[in-house]
LUMKELUM-776229 format. One record per residue (C-alpha): x, y, z; residue in one letter. Coordinates in pm, whole numbers, padded with zeros to 5 digits, always signed. Layout:
# residues N
XYZA
...
//
This chain:
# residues 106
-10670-03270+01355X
-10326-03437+01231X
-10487-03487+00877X
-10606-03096+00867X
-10263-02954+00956X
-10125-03225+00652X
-10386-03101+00386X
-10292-02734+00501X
-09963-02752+00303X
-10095-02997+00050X
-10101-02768-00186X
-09775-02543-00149X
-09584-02362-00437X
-09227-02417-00549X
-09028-02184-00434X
-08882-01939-00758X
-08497-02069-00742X
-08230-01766-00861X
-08119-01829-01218X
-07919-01684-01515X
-08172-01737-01829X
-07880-01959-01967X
-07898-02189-01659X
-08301-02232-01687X
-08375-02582-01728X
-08752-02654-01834X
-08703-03035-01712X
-08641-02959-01366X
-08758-02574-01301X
-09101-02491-01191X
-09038-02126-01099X
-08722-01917-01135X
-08641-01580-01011X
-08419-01385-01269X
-08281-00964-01267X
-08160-00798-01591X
-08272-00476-01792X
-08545-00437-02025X
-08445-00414-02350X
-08838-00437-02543X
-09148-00424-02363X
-09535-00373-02499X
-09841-00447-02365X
-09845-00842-02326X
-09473-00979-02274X
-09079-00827-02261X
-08796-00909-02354X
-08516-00880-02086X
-08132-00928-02101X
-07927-01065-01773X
-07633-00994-01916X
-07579-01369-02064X
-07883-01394-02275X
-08185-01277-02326X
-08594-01433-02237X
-08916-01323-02365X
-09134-01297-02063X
-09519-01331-02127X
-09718-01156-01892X
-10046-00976-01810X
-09905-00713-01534X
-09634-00583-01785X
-09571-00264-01527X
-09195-00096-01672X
-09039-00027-01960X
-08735-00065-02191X
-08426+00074-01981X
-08576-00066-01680X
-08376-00300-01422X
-08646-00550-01325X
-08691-00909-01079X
-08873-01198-01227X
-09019-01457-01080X
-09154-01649-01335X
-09338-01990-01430X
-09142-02212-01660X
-09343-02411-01932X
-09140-02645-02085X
-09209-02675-02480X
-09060-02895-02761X
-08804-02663-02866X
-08705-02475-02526X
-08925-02310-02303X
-09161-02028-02178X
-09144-01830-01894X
-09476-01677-01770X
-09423-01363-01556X
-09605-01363-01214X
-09474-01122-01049X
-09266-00803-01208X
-09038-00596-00966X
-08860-00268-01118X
-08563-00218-00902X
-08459+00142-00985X
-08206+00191-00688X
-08046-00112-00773X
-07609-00095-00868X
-07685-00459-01102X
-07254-00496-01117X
-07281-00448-00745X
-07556-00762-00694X
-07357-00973-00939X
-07052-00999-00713X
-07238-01056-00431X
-07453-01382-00575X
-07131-01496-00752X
//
């Protein structure tokens, strides 16, 4: 029974840690969590901007559009030159005061 409950969390995801697309780093993120506004969107990816840069997200749920205030948690897939973040999950957070929430997580 010991060896069931350790193969239970064998398998477990990384958590999606809170960063600012500037502070993604694709050697040691697995999944980050980032807010900011929609500034392009179409049917496969979009492009948002936290307010210190700017990430292409690549997705298959693309559910807002440009103007929108959206959470991402996203995978990151470290390539040669940078990285890519794959959108899992795609919150729009329309009540949301965005200069309120940054000077609480400051």
């Amino acid at each position: 029974m010991a060896s069931d409950q350790q193969n239970k969390f064998a398998y477990k995801r990384h958590p999606a840690v809170h960063r600012k697309i500037t502070e993604i780093n694709p050697e040691k993120d697995i999944r980050v969590r980032i807010i900011g506004n929609v500034i392009d969107a179409n049917e496969s990816s979009i492009v948002v901007d936290d307010g210190h840069s700017k990430a292409e997200i690549i997705s298959d749920n693309i559910n807002c559009a440009t103007g929108d205030t959206v959470r991402i948690f996203a995978r990151v897939l470290p390539l040669e030159d940078g990285f890519e973040l794959r959108g899992e999950i795609i919150q729009k957070l329309d009540d949301l005061d965005i200069e309120l929430y940054k000077k609480v997580v400051k």
